[in-house]
C-alpha positions as CSV (number, residue, x, y, z in Angstrom):
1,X,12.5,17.6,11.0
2,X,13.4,15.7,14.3
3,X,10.8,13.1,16.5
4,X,10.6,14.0,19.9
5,X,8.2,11.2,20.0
6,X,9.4,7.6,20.4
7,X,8.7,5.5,17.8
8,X,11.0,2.5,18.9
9,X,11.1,3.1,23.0
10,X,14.0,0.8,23.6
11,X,16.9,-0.9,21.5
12,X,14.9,-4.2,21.3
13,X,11.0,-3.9,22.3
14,X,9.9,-6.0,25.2
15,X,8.0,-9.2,24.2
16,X,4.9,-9.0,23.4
17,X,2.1,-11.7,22.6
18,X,1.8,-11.8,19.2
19,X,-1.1,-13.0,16.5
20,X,-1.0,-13.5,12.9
21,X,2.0,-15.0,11.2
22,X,4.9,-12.7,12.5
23,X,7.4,-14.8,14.8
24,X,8.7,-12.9,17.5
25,X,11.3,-10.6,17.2
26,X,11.2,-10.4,13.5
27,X,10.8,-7.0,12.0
28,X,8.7,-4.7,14.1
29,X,7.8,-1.5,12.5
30,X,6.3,2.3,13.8
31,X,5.2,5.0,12.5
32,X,6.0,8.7,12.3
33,X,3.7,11.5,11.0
34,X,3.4,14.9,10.8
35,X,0.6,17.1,10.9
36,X,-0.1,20.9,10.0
37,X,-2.1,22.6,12.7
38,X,-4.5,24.9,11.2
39,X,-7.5,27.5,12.4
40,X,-10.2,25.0,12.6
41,X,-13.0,27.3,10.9
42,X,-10.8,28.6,7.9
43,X,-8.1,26.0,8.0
44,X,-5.4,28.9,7.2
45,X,-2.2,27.5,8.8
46,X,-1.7,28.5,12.7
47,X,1.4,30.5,13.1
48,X,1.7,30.3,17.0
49,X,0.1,27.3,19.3
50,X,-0.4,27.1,23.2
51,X,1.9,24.3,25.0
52,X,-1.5,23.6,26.8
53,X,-2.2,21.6,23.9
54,X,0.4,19.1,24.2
55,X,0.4,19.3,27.4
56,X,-3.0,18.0,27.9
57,X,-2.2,15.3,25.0
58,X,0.9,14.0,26.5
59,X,-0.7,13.5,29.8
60,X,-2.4,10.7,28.5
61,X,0.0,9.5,25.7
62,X,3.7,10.4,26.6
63,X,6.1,10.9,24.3
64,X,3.4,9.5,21.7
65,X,2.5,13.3,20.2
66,X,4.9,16.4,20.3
67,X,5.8,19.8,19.0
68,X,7.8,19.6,15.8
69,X,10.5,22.0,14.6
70,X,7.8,25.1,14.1
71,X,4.4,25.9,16.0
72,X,2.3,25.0,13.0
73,X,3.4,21.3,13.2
74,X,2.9,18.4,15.4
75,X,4.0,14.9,15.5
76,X,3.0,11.6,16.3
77,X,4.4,8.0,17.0
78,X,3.0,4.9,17.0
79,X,4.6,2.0,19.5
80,X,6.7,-0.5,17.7
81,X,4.4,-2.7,16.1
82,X,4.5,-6.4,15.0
83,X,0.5,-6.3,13.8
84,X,-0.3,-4.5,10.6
85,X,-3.7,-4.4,11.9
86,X,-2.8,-3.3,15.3
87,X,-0.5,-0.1,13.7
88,X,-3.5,0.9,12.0
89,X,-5.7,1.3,14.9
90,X,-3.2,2.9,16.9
91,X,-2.7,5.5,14.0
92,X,-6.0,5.8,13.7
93,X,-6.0,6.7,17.5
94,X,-3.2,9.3,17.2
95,X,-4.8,11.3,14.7
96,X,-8.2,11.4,16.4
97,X,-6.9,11.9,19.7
98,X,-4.4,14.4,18.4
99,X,-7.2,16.3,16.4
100,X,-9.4,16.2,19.9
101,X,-6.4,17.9,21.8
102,X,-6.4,20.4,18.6
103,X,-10.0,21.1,18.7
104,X,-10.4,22.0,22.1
105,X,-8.0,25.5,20.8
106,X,-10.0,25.8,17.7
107,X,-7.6,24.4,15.8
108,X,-7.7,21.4,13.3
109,X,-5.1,18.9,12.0
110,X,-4.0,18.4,8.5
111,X,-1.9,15.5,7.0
112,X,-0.5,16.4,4.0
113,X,2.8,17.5,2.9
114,X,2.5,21.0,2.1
115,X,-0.2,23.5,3.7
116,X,-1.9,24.3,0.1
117,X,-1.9,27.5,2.1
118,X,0.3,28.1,4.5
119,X,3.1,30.8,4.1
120,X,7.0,30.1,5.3
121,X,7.6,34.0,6.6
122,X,4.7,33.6,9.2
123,X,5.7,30.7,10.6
124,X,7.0,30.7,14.4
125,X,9.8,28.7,15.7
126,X,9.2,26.0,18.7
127,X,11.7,27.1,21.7
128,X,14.0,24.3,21.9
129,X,17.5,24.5,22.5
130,X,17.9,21.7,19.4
131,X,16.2,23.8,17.5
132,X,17.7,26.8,18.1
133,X,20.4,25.5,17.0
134,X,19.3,24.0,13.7
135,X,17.9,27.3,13.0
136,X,21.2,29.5,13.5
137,X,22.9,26.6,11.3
138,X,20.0,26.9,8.9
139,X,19.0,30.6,9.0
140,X,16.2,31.2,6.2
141,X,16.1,27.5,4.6
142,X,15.1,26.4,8.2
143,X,12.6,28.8,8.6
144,X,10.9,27.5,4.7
145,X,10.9,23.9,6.2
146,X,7.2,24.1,6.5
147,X,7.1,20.4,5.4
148,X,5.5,17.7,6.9
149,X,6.6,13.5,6.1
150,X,6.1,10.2,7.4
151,X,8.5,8.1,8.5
152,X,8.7,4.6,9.0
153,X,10.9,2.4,11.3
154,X,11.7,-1.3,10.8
155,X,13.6,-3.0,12.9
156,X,16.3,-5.6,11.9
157,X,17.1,-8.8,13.8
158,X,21.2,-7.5,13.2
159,X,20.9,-3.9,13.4
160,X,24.9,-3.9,11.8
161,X,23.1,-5.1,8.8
162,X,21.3,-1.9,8.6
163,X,24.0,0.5,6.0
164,X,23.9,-2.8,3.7
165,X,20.1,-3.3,3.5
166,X,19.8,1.0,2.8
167,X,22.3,0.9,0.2
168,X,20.3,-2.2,-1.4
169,X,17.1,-0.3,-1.3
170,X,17.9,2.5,-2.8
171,X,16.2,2.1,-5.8
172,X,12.8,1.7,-4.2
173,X,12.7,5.1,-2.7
174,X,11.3,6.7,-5.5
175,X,8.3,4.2,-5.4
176,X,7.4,5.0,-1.8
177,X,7.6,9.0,-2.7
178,X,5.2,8.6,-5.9
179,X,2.9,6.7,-3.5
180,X,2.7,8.9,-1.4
181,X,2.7,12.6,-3.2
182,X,0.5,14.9,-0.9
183,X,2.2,18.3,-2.0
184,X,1.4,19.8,-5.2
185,X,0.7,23.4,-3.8
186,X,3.3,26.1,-1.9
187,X,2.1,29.3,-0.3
188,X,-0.9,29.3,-2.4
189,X,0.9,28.6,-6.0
190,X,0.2,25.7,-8.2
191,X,3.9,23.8,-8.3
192,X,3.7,22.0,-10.7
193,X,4.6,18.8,-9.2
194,X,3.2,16.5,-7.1
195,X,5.2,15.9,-4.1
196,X,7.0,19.7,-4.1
197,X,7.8,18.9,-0.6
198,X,11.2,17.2,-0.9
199,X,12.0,19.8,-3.8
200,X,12.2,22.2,-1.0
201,X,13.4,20.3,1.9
202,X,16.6,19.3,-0.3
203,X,17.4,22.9,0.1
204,X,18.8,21.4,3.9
205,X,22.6,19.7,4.0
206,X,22.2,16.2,4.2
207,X,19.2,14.9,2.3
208,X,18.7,13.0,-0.5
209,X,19.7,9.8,-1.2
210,X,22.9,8.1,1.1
211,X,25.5,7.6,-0.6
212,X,26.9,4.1,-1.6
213,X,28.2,2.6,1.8
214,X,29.5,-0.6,1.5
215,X,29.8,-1.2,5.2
216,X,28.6,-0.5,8.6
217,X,32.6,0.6,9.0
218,X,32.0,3.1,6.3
219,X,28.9,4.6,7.8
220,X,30.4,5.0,11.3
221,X,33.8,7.0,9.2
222,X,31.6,9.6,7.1
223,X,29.7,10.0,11.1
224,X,32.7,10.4,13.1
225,X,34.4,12.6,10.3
226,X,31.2,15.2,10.2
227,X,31.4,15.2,14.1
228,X,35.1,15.4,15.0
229,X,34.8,18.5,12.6
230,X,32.2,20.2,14.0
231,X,29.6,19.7,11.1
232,X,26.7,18.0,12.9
233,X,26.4,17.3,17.0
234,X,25.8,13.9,16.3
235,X,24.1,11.2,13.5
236,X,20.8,12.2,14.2
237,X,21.3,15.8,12.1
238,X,21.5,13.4,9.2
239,X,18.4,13.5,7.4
240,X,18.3,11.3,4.0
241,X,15.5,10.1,2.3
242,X,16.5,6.6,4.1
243,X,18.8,6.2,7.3
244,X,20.2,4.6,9.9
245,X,18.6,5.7,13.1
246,X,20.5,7.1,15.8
247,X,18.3,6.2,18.6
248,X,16.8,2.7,17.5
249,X,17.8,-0.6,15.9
250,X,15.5,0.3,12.8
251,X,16.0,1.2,9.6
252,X,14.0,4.9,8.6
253,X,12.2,5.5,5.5
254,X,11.7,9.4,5.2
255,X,11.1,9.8,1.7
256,X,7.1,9.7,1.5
257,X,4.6,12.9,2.0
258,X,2.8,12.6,5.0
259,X,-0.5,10.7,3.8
260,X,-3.7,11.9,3.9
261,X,-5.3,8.9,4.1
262,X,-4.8,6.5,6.8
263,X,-5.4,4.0,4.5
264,X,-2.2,5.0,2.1
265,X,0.4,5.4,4.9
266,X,-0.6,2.0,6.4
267,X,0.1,0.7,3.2
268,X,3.3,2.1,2.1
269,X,4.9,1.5,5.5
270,X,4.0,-2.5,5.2
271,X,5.4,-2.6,1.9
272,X,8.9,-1.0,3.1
273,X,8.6,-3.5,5.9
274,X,8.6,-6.2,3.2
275,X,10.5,-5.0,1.2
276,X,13.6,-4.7,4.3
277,X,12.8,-8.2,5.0
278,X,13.0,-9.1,1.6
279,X,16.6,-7.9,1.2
280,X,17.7,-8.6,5.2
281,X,16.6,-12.0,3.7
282,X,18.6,-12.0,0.4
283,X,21.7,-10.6,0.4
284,X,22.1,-11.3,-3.2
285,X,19.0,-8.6,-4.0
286,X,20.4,-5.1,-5.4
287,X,24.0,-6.6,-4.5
288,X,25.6,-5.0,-7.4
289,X,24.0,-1.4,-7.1
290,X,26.7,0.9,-8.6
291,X,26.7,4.6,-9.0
292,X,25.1,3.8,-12.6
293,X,22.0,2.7,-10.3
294,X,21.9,5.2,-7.7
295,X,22.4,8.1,-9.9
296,X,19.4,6.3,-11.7
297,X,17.4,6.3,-8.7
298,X,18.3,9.8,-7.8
299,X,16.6,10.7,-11.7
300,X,13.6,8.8,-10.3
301,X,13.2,10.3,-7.0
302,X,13.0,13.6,-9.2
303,X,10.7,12.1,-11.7
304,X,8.4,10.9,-8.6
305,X,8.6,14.6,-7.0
306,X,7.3,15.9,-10.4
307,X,4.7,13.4,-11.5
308,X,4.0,11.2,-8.6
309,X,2.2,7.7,-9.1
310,X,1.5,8.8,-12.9
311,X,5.1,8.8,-13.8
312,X,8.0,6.7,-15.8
313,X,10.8,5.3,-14.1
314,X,14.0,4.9,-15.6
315,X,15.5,1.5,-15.7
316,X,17.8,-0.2,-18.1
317,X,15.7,-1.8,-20.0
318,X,13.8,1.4,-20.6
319,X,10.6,3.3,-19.0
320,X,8.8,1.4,-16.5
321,X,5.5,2.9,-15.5
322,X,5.1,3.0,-12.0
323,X,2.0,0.0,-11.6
324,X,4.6,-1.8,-13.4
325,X,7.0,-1.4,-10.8
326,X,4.6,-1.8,-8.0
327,X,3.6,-5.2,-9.5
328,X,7.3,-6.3,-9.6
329,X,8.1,-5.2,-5.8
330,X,4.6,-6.9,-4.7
331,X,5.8,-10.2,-6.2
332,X,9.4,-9.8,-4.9
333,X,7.5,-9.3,-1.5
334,X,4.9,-12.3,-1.5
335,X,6.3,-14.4,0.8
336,X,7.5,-11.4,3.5
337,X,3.7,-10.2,3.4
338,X,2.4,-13.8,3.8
339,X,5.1,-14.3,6.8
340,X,4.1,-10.7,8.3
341,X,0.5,-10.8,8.0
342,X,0.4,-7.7,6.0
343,X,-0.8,-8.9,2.0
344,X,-3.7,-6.4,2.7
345,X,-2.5,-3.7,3.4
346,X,0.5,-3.9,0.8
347,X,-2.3,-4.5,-1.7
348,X,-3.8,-1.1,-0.9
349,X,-0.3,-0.1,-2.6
350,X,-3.1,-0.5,-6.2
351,X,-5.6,1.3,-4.2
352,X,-3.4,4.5,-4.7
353,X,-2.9,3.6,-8.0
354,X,-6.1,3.4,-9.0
355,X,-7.9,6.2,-7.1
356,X,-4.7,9.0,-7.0
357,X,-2.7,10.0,-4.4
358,X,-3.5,13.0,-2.1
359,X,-1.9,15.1,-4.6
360,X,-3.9,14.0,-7.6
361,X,-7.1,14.7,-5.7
362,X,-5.8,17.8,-4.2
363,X,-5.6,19.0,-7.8
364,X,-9.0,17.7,-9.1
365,X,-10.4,19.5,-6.5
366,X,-9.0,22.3,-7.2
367,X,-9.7,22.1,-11.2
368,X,-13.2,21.5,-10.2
369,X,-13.8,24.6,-8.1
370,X,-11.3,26.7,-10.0
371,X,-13.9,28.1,-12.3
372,X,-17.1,28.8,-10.5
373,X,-14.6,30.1,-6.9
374,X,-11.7,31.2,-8.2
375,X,-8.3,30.6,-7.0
376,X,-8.8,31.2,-3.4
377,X,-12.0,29.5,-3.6
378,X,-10.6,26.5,-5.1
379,X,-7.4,26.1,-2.4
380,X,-10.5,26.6,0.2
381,X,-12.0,23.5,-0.9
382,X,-8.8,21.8,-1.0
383,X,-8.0,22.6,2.4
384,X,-11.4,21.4,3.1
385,X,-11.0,17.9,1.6
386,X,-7.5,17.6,3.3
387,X,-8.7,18.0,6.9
388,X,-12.2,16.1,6.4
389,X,-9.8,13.2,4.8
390,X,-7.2,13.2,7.5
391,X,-9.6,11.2,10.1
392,X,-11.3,9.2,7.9
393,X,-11.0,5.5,8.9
């Protein structure tokens, strides 16, 4: 629900030596994920889990993996990041270093974001006094946030540019969810939809899509409001779909699953990084977004929760499939990915088209196994595929 981890360690990142065609200061990105932790031999969600295991982790990464909001979850964080290439690596790191820590318990790491498995009324609370507090506010719909996302930081050379550049993206968040749909199942059920995740964690106050701020004046009124009246402690109990982050300079994406493949997250987060600079870049882009287009985008985030990358957006000149839509962002985005040294991995964005998300071969393995192993069966191979999947590089 919350990094402990520090994605973005300072308000600008110290300079670093930098390859490729990304000038300095422009754009930096990390990433966020969160993992299940689950009983390495049956992969049945953990309930409980030792502090020896972050312990041990965060001695030789601090700050870089952490407890989440319940026992079963963990978190990592990448650095800030001006190398596509280099983010990769590093994320690769994280998950096999985070998956080592896990092992030496007997547990396993999953990312993906529903447990196929995993039941809400086991699940343990992590002692924090933050969390306590979420959880009295919460009560039950904070114990059912068994979820697990990816977020994605981008930093902005004017971070007061950030409320314009959200409201201007808005109708792209639906694309990054149907990339990235890793949750068709809940508590051993068939959903019916392919990123159930957000479906459930919309049950929280504050999550969706942002309203339509017009200003960084606007932004700061709505925070100080909900504060001065005792609604949140502060701006970081604001969780949209996208944000302004309370700690960092950066821009947050939190729409998408977390991915199972390293592969997908790598490239959804470079395509939201072109995507920012593409509309830090032109002001003109999405300037007249009206609540015509944002209650068309909020139809579209459902449509992506429900059918993932197989779906039909809503636009006004009618459907638009969702390679369609890809294929128009990717052009909008051809010179950002050129300047950033990232046309690879956004690229990848057709990958996921072409192969399925985690989602679509969640099912199909499921489908496939359904008949000979039954229902339990089936979710067994599933979880199989999930964890095997989760450190493939």
């Amino acid at each position: 629900m919350e990094s402990d981890a520090s994605v973005m360690r300072s308000a600008r990142p110290p300079a670093r030596k930098r390859t490729g065609a990304a000038p300095a200061g422009d754009f930096t990105f990390g990433i966020e994920e969160e993992y299940f932790l689950a009983d390495a031999e049956t992969l049945q969600m953990a309930t409980e889990t030792p502090d020896d295991l972050f312990g041990a982790v965060a001695a030789g990464m601090p700050g870089r993996i952490s407890r989440e909001f319940l026992q079963a979850q963990a978190e990592v964080a990448t650095q800030p990041q001006a190398s596509a290439a280099k983010a990769r690596a590093e994320l690769i790191g994280l998950r096999q270093t985070a998956a080592a820590a896990a092992a030496q318990h007997g547990l396993a790491i999953m990312a993906c974001g529903t447990h196929p498995t995993g039941r809400w009324p086991e699940v343990v609370q992590t002692p924090k006094r933050r969390y306590d507090v979420v959880m009295d506010q919460l009560q039950m719909i904070g114990q059912r946030n068994l979820l697990c996302g990816m977020h994605v930081h981008v930093e902005l050379p004017d971070p007061r540019r950030r409320v314009d550049v959200m409201t201007r993206m808005l109708p792209y968040i639906p694309l990054f969810l149907a990339l990235s749909t890793s949750s068709p199942f809940w508590q051993s059920h068939l959903t019916g939809l392919k990123g159930y995740r957000l479906a459930a964690y919309d049950e929280l106050p504050r999550t969706g899509l942002p309203e339509l701020f017009r200003s960084a004046r606007e932004y700061e009124r709505y925070v100080a409001a909900m504060v001065k009246a005792g609604a949140i402690q502060d701006a970081s109990h604001i969780w949209w779909a996208i944000r302004i982050s309370p700690k960092y300079p950066t821009l947050e994406l939190r729409a998408p699953d977390c991915c199972t493949r390293v592969r997908d997250a790598l490239a959804i987060a470079s395509l939201f990084r072109c995507l920012v600079r593409r509309l830090y870049r032109d002001p003109e882009h999405n300037a007249g977004i009206d609540v015509v287009a944002r209650s068309i985008a909020v139809e579209n985030k459902w449509r992506a929760q429900r059918y993932g990358a197989e779906t039909t957006f809503v636009t006004a000149e009618g459907p638009l499939g969702v390679g369609e839509f890809l294929e128009r962002a990717l052009e909008l985005t051809v010179d950002d990915a050129e300047a950033l040294n990232c046309a690879v991995e956004i690229s990848n964005c057709r990958a996921i088209l072409a192969e399925g998300t985690s989602a679509d071969v969640q099912l199909s393995r499921f489908f496939e196994r359904e008949p000979q192993d039954g229902s339990e069966g089936a979710l067994r191979a599933v979880n199989q595929w999930i964890a095997a999947a989760t450190l493939e590089t």
